[in-house]
Each structure stands twice: as C-alpha cells, then as structure tokens.
C-alpha angles and dihedrals in degrees: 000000000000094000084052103051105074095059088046094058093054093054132108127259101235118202119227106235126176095284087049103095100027099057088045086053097057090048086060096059105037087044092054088042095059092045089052093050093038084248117183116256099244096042090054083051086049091050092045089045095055088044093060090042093052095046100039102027083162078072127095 
C-alpha cells in the first residue's frame, strides 16, 4: 500500500451526489458482464457509456 499512498493522498475528495450510486451501479453490472463474456475493454466503457446516457440523458 506504501507505493500507493503518495498518489492517494493527492487526490481529490469527491462528493456522492443522486447519480452517484446508481452510476456506480451500472458500472458493476456491465463491468461483470464484460469479464463473463472475455469483452474488450473499450467496448465494456462504451456499454456502460450509452447506459448512463440512456438512463440520465440531463447528463453530460
């Protein structure tokens, strides 16, 4: 964790707001998904992008 530590601590705090969850949500199942079926990687962020554009379209 030591190698780790440095970068942490220069990160930003981020503050949970009402697309929070839920986004993180969708990540968790179309990320599981990809790794089930051997996805690509890009393919599984593009999934997961039209997701949260289908289901927040106020979101840019």
């Amino acid at each position: 964790m030591k190698v780790y530590y440095k970068t942490v601590k220069n990160l930003p705090p981020i503050q949970p707001d009402k697309y929070s969850e839920e986004i993180l949500g969708l990540w968790r199942k179309v990320a599981k998904e990809g790794i089930t079926n051997g996805t690509e990687y890009n393919s599984v962020v593009a999934t997961f992008t039209e997701q949260v554009r289908n289901a927040f379209p106020e979101l840019q």
